[in-house]
RODO-2510 file (C-alpha; in nm, 4 decimals, decimal comma):
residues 475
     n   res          X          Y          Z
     1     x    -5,5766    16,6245   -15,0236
     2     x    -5,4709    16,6661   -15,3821
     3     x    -5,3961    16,3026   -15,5958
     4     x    -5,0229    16,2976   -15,6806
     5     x    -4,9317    16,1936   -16,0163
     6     x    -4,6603    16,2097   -16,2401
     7     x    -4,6402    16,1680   -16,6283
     8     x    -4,4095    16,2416   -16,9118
     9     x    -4,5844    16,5233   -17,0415
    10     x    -4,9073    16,6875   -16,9140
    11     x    -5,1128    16,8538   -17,2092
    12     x    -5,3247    17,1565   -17,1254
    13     x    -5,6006    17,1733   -17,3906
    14     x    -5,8129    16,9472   -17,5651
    15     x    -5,8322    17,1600   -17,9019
    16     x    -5,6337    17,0140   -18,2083
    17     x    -5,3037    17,1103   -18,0998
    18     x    -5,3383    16,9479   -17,7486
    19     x    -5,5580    16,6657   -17,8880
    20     x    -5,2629    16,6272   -18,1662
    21     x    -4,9575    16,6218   -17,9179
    22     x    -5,1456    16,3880   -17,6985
    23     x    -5,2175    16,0972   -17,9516
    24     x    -4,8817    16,1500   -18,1342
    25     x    -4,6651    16,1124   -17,8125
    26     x    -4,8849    15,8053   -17,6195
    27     x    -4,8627    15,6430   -17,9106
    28     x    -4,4994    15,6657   -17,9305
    29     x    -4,4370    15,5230   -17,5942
    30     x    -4,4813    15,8646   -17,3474
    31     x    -4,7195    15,8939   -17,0572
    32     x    -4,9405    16,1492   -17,1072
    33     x    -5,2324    16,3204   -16,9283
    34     x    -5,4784    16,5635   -17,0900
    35     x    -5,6393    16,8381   -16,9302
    36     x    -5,9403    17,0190   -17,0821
    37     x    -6,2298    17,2186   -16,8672
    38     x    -6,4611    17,2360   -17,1137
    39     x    -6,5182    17,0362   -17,4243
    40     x    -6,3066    16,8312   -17,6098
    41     x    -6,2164    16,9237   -17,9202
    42     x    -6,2264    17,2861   -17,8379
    43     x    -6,3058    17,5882   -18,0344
    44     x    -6,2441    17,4511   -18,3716
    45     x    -6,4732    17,1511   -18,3191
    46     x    -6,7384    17,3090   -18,1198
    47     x    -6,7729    17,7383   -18,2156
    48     x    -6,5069    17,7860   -18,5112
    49     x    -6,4135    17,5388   -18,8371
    50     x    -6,6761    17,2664   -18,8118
    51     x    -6,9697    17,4436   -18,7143
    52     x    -6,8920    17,7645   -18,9676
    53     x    -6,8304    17,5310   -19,2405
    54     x    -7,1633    17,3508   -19,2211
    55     x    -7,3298    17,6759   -19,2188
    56     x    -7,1608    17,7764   -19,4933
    57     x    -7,2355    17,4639   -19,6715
    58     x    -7,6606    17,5219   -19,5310
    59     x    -7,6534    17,8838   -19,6912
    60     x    -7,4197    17,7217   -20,0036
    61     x    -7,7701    17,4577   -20,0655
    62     x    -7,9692    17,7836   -20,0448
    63     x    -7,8122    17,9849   -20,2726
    64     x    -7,7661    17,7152   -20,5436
    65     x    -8,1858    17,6925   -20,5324
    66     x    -8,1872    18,0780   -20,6020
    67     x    -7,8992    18,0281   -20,8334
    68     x    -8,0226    17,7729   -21,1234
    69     x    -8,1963    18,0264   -21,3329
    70     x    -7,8364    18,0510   -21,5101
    71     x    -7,7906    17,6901   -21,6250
    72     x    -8,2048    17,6965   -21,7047
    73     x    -8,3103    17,5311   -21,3776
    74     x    -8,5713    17,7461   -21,2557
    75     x    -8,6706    17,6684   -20,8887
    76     x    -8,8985    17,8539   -20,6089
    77     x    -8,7466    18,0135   -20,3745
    78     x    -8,6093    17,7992   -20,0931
    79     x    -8,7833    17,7462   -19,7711
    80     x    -8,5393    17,8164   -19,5016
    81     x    -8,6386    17,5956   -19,1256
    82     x    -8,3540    17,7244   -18,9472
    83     x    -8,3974    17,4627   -18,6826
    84     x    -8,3242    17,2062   -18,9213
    85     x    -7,9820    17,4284   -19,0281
    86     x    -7,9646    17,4252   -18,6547
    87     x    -8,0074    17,0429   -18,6332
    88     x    -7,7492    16,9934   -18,9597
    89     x    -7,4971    17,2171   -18,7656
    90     x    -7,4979    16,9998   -18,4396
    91     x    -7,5518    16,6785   -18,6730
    92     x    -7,1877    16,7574   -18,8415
    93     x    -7,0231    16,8372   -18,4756
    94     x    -7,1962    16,5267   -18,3482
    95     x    -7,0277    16,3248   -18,6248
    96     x    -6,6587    16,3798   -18,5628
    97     x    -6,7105    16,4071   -18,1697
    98     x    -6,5970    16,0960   -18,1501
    99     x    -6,2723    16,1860   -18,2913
   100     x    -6,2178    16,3660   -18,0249
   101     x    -6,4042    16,1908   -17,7281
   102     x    -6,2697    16,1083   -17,3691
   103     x    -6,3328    15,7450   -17,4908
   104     x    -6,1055    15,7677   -17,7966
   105     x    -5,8001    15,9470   -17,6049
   106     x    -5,8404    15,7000   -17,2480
   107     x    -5,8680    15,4105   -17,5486
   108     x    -5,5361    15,5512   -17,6519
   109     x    -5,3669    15,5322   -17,3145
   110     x    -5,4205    15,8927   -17,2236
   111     x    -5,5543    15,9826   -16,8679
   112     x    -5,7921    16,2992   -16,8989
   113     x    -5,8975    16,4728   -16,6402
   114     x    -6,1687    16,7369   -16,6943
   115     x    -6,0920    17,0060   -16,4859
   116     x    -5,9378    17,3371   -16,5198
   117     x    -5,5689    17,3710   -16,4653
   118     x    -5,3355    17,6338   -16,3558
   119     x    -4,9446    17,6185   -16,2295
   120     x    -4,8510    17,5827   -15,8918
   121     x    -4,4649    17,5741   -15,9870
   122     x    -4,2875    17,5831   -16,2206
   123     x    -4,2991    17,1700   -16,2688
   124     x    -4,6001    17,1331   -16,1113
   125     x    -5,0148    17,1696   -16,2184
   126     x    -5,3213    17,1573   -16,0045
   127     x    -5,6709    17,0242   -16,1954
   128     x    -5,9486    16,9351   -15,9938
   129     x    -5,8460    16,7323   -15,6781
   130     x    -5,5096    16,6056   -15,8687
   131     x    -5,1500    16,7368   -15,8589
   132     x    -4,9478    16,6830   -16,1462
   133     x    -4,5737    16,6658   -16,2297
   134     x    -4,4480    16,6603   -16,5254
   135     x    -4,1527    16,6346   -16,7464
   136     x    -4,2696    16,8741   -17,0071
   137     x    -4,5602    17,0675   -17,0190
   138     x    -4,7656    17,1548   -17,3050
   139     x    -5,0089    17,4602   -17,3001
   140     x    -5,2679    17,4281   -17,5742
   141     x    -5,5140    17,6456   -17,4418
   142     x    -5,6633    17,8242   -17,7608
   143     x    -5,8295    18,2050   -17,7406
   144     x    -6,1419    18,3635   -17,7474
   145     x    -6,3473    18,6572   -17,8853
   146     x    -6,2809    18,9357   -17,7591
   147     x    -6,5585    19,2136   -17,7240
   148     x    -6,4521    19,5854   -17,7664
   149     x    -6,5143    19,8165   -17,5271
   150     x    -6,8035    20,0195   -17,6787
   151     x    -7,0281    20,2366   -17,4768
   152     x    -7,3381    20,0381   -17,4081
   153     x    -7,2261    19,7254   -17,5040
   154     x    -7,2961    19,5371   -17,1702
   155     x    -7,6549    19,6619   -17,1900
   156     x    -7,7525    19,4029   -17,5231
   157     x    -7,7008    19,0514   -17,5825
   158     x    -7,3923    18,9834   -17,7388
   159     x    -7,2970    18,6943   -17,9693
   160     x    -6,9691    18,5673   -18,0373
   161     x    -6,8609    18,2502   -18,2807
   162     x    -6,8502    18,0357   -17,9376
   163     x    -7,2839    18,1114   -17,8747
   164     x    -7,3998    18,2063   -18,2563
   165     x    -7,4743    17,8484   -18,3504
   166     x    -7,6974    17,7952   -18,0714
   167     x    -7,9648    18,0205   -18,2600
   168     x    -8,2187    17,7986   -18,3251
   169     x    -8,4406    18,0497   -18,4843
   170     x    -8,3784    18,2951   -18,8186
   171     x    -8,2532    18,6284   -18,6958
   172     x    -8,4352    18,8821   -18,8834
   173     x    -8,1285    19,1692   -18,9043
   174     x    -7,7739    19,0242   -18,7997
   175     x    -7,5460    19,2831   -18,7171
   176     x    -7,1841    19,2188   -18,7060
   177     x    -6,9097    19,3839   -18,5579
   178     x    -6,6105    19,3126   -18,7511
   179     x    -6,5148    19,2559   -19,1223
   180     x    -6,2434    18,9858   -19,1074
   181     x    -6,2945    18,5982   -19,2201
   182     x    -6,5539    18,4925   -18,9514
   183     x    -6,7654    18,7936   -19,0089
   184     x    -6,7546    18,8148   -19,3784
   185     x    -6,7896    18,4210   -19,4001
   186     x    -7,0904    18,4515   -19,1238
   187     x    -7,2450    18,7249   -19,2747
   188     x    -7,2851    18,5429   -19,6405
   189     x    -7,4096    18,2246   -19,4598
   190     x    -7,6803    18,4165   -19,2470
   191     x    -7,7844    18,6415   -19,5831
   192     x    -7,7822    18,3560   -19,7671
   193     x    -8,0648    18,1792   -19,5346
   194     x    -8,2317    18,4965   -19,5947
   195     x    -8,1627    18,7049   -19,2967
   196     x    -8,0948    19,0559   -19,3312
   197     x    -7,7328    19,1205   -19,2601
   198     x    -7,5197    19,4305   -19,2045
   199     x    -7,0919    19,3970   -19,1537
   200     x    -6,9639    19,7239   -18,9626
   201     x    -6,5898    19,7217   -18,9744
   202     x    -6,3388    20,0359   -18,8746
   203     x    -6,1064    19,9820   -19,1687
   204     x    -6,1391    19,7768   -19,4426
   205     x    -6,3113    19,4127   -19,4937
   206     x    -6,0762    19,1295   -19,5406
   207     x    -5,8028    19,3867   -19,4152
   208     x    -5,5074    19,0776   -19,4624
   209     x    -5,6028    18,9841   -19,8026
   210     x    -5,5033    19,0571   -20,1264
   211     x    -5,6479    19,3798   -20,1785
   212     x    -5,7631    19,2651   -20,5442
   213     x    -5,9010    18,9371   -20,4269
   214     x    -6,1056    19,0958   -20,1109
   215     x    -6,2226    19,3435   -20,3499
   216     x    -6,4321    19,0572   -20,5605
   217     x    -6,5525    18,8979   -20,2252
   218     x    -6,7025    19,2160   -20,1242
   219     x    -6,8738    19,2882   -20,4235
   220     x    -7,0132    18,9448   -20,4388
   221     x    -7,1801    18,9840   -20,0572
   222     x    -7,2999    19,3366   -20,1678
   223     x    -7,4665    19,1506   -20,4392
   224     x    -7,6374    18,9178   -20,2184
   225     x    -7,7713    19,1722   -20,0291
   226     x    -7,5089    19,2119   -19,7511
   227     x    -7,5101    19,5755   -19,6457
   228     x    -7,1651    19,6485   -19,5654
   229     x    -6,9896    19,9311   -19,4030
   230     x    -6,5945    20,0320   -19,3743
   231     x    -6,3978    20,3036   -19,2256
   232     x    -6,6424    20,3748   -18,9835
   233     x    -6,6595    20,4511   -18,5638
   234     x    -6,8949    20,2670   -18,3356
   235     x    -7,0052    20,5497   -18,1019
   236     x    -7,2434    20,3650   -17,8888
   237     x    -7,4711    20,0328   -17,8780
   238     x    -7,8037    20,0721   -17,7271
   239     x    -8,1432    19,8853   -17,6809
   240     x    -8,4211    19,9469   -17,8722
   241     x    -8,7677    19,8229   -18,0421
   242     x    -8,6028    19,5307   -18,2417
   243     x    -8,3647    19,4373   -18,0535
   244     x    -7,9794    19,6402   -18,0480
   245     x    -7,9071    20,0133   -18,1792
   246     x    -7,5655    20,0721   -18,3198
   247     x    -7,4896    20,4079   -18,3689
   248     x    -7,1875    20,4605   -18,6136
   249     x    -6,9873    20,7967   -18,6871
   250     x    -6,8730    20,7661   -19,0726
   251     x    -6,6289    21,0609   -19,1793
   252     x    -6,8811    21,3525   -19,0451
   253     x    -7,2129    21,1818   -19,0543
   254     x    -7,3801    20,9706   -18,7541
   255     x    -7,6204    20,6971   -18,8492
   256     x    -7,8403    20,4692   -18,6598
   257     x    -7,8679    20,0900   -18,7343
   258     x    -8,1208    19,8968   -18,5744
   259     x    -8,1110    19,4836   -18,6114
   260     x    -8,2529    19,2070   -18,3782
   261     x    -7,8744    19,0052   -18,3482
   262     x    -7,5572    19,1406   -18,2639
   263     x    -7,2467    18,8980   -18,3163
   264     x    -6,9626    19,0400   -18,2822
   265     x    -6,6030    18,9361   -18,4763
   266     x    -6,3125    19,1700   -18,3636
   267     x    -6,0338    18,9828   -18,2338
   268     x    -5,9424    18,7064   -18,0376
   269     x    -5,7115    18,6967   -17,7450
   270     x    -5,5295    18,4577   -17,5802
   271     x    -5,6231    18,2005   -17,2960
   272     x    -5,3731    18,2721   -17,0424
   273     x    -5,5651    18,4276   -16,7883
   274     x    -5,6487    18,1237   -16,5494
   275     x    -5,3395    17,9538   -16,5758
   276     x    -5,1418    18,1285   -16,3155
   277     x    -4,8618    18,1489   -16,5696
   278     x    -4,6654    18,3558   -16,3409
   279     x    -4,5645    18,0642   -16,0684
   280     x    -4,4470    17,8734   -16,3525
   281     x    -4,2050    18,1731   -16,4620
   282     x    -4,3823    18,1307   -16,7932
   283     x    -4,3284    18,5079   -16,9656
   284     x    -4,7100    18,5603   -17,1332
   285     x    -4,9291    18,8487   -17,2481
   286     x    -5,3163    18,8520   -17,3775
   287     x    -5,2035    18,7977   -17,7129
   288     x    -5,0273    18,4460   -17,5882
   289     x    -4,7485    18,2988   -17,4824
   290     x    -4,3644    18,4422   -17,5456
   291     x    -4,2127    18,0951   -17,7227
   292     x    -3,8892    18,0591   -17,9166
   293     x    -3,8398    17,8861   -18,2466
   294     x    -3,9049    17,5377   -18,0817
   295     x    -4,1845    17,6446   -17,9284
   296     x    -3,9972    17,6410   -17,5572
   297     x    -4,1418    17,9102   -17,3275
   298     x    -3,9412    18,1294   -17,0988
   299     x    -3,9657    17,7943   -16,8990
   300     x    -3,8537    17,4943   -17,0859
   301     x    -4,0215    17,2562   -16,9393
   302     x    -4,3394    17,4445   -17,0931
   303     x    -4,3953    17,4355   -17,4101
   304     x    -4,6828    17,6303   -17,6096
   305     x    -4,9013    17,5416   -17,9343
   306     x    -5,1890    17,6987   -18,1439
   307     x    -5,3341    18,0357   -18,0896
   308     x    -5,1843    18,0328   -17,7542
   309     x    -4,7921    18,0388   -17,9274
   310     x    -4,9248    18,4151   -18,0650
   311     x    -4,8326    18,3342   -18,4006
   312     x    -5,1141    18,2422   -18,6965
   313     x    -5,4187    18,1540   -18,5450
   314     x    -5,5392    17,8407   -18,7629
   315     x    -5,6298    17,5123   -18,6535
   316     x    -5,3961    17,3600   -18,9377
   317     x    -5,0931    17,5654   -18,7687
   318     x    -5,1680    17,4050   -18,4152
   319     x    -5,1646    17,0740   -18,5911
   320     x    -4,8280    17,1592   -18,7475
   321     x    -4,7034    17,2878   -18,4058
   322     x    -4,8012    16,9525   -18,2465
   323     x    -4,5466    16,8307   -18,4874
   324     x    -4,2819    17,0819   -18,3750
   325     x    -4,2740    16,9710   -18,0379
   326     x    -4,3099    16,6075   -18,0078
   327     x    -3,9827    16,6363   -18,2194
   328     x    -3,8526    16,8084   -17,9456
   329     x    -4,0001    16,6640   -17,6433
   330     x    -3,9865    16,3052   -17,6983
   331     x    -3,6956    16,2751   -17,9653
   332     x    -3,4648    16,5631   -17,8584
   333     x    -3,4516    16,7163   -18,2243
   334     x    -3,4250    17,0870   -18,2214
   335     x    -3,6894    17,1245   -18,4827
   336     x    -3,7869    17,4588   -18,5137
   337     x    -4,1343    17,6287   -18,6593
   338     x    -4,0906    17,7736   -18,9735
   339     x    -4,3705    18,0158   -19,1438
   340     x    -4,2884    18,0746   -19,4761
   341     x    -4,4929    17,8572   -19,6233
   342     x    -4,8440    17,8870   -19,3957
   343     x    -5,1697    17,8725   -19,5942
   344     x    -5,4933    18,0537   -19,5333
   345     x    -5,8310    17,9852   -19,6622
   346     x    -6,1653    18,2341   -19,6067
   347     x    -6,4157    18,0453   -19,6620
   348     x    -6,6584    18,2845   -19,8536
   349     x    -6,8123    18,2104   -20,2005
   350     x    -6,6212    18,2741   -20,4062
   351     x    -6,3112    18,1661   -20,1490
   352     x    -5,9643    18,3568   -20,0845
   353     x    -5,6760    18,1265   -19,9902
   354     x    -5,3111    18,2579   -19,9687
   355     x    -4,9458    18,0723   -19,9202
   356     x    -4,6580    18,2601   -19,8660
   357     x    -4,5022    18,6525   -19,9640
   358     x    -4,7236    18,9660   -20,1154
   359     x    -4,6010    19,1686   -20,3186
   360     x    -4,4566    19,4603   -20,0895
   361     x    -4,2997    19,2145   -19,8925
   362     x    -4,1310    19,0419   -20,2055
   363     x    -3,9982    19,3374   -20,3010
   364     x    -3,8767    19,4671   -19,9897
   365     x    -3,6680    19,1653   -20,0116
   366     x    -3,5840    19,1078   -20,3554
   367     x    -3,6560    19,4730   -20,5299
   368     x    -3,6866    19,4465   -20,9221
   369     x    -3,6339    19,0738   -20,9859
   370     x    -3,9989    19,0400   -20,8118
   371     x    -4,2549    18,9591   -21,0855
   372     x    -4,6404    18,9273   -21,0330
   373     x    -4,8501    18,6434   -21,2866
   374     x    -5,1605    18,6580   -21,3293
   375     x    -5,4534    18,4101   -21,4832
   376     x    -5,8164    18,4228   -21,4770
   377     x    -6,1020    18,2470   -21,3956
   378     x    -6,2823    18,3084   -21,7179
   379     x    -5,9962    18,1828   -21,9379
   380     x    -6,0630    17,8054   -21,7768
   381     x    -6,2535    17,6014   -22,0248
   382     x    -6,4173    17,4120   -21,5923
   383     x    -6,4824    17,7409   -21,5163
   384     x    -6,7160    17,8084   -21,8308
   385     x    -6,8949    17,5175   -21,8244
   386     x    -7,0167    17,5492   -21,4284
   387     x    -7,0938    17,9401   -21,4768
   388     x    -6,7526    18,0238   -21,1832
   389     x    -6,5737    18,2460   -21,4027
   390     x    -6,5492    18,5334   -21,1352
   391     x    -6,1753    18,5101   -20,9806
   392     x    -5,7912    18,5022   -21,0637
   393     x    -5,4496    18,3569   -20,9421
   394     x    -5,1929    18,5970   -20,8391
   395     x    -4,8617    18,4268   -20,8377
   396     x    -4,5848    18,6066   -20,6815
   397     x    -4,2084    18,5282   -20,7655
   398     x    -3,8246    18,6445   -20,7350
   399     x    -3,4801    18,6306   -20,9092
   400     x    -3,4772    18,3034   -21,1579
   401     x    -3,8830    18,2499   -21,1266
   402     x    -3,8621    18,1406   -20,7391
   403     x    -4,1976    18,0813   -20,5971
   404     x    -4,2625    18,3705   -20,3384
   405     x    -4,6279    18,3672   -20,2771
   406     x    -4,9667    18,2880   -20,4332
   407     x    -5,3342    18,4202   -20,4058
   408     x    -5,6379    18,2419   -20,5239
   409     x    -5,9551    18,4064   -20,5413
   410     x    -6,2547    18,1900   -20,7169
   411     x    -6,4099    17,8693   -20,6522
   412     x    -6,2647    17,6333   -20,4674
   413     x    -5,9324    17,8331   -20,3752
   414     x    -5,8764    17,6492   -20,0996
   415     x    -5,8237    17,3402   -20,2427
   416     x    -5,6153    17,4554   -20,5665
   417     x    -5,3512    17,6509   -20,3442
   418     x    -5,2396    17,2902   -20,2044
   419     x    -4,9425    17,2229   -20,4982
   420     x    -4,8490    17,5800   -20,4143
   421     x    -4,7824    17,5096   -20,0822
   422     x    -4,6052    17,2608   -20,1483
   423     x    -4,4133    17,4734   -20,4272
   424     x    -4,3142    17,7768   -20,1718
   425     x    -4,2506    17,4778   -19,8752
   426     x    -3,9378    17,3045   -20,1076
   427     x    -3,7927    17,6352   -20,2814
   428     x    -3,9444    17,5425   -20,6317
   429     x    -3,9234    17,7713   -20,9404
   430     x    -4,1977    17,8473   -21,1484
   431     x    -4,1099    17,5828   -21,4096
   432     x    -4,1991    17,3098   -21,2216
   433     x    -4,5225    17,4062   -21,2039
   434     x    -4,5682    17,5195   -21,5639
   435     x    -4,4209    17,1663   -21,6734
   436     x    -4,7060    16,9443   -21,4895
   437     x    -4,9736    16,7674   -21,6558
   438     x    -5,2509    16,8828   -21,5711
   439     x    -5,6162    16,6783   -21,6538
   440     x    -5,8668    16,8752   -21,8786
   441     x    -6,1550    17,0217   -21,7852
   442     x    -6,0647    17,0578   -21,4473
   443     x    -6,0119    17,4395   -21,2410
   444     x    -5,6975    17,3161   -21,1468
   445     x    -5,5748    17,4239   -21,4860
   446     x    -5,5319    17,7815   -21,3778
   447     x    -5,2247    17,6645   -21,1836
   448     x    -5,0308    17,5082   -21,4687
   449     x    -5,1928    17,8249   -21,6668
   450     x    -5,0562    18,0976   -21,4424
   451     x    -4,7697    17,9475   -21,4336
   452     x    -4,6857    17,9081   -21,8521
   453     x    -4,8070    18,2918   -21,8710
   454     x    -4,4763    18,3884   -21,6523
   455     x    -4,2345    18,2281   -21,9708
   456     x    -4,5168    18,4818   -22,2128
   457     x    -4,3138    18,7804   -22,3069
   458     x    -3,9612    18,5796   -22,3656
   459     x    -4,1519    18,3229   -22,5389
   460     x    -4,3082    18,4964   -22,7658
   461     x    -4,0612    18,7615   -22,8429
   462     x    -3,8957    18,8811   -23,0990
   463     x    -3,5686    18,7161   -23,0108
   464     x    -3,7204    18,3697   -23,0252
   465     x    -3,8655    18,3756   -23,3603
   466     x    -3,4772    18,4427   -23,4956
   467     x    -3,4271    18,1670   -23,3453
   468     x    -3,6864    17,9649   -23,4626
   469     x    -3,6609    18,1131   -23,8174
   470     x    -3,2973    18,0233   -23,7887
   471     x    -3,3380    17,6789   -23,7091
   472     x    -3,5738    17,5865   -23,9964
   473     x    -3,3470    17,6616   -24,1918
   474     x    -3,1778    17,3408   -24,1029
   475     x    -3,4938    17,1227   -24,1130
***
């Protein structure tokens, strides 16, 4: 018979928002079990962030040896064990395990149970031989790749982010279905450790970017060698000699690609499926779970966070939704999620990150007071000196210089879009931004640069030297 227990709130996941809701709300005095079926830490931990970054950073090493010709560093070219990049990759997921760990979160005062878990009712959750009721429920299950349905398919072996890393030897051709961040950011790792790599993609790469800013991190993977191919039709998948055939129909002409790998990165759904949803009158679909503003399902003792909420799917968001409900669960605030101010990062050299309105959607709202700043890469003293001239920032605001939005593209834009975050997150104008110190030679210059360019054309008007002529007059 099924162990009986009852807790505060029962947390369905083990990824960072689950992991992040249970540790916050133990801490604070709530009794909380975890429930996670397979590993904690989830995807971002095992087959997303941590194991995609360190590739990144393996190919990064490589392409720095190739790269040193420019500063008159001449080396050989590298020698690529990809069992050692193997060995790094698990080495970095090793390290922050513990983080994460059964140990840690029982340490903590949380009782996991490692089991999968689905509703019974709509206060109620089976997992393994134990029964739970709960005062809240929190469903942090994640999502997964999804593979499209194209003819043949089934018939090859198919990678996904959540098997990829396992590859403990070089794939000689890597094809990849799918030109968003984890493709393009997968296909510059794997061409950087000197695979052969080909991105097919039905509309455009980097499709949510900044058309400008995707535009430069295309051209750099062509560069490299990445073959790359948009607007195009998969017609059928088949075995062959070396290892997959993909057949693609591009405006009138049908081609044949042949590699060894296929990984494919089209879309993710949500993990609903086994949770028997229905019995707990939670309203759900495969792209997640219907929530309101507080995160409350159609139930409210269940509560959804991360990719399972359908909104942004970043681990940073889960974190942030973590926030959101312990807020709400444990001190009866009606805080609610707000998305105005959400960053993004892709992770591909040079890097895209983004905070807040584009363009068409400033203007939609705000019509002719919208203005768009830019500053380049090349016109930063940092940016000289290391040879990363190739980028911009893009800043985005409305009526009396409001902060709307901001694109990076360059090196290290994921780190310089932090102030504007912060910036778009507290209503700032662009003034504040312009008036900051900002320490020299550094890349974060651009900010404070992009920012002074917006006050260009009234500064250095006409009007303004009257003025200026004017007042001498009295010195």
């Amino acid at each position: 018979m099924p162990r009986d227990t009852n807790v505060d709130i029962a947390v369905i996941g083990a990824g960072s928002g689950g992991l992040s809701v249970a540790a916050g709300a133990v801490q604070m005095g709530a009794s909380v079990l975890l429930v996670e079926k397979g590993k904690m830490g989830g995807d971002c931990l095992n087959y997303g962030c941590v194991p995609s970054k360190a590739l990144l950073a393996a190919g990064h090493a490589a392409h720095e040896a190739r790269s040193g010709g420019k500063f008159g560093v001449f080396n050989e070219e590298p020698k690529i064990d990809f069992t050692k990049v193997h060995e790094h990759v698990h080495n970095v997921i090793a390290a922050i395990e513990p983080n994460d760990s059964v140990e840690r979160f029982e340490g903590l005062g949380v009782k996991v149970i490692q089991a999968a878990a689905q509703f019974v009712s709509p206060n109620e959750i089976q997992a393994g031989e134990f029964r739970i009721k709960a005062k809240r429920f929190v469903v942090a299950t994640g999502s997964s790749a999804t593979v499209p349905p194209i003819p043949g398919i089934e018939e090859v072996t198919v990678f996904t982010n959540e098997t990829i890393f396992d590859l403990t030897e070089q794939p000689e051709h890597l094809v990849i279905i799918g030109g968003g961040p984890i493709g393009m950011e997968l296909a510059q790792a794997h061409r950087r450790l000197g695979c052969k790599v080909t991105v097919l993609e039905m509309f455009e790469v980097l499709a949510k970017d900044d058309r400008e800013a995707a535009d430069i991190v295309r051209q750099q993977l062509i560069q490299e060698g990445v073959g790359i191919r948009e607007n195009i039709k998969i017609e059928r998948i088949e075995s062959d000699t070396h290892g997959v055939g993909v057949f693609i129909i591009d405006g009138e002409n049908e081609s044949h690609i042949s590699g060894t790998h296929l990984l494919v990165a089209a879309g993710r759904k949500a993990n609903v499926e086994e949770l028997n949803l229905t019995a707990a009158n939670v309203e759900h679909s495969p792209k997640g779970i219907k929530v309101d503003a507080r995160l409350r399902s159609t139930n409210q003792r269940v509560y959804a966070v991360g990719d399972v909420a359908g909104s942004y799917q970043f681990t940073h968001i889960a974190s942030y939704h973590a926030g959101i409900v312990i807020r709400n669960i444990l001190f009866k605030l009606p805080a609610k999620v707000k998305y105005h101010a959400v960053p993004w990062v892709t992770f591909t050299d040079p890097e895209i990150a983004h905070v807040g309105a584009d363009e068409k959607s400033a203007r939609e709202k705000e019509g002719d007071s919208v203005k768009v700043t830019k500053w380049p890469y090349q016109e930063n003293d940092r940016a000289q000196a290391e040879q990363a001239t190739q980028g911009f920032v893009k800043v985005i605001t409305g009526r009396r210089g409001r902060i709307r939005g901001t694109t990076i593209v360059g090196k290290n834009a994921g780190e310089l879009i932090q102030p504007w975050v912060l910036a778009i997150d507290r209503g700032l104008k662009i003034g504040a931004m312009a008036g900051i110190i900002a320490p020299y030679p550094t890349l974060g210059e651009v900010n404070k640069r992009v920012a002074g360019s917006y006050y260009t054309d009234s500064l250095f008007s006409e009007r303004t030297r009257r003025i200026v002529r004017f007042l001498m007059n009295f010195s």
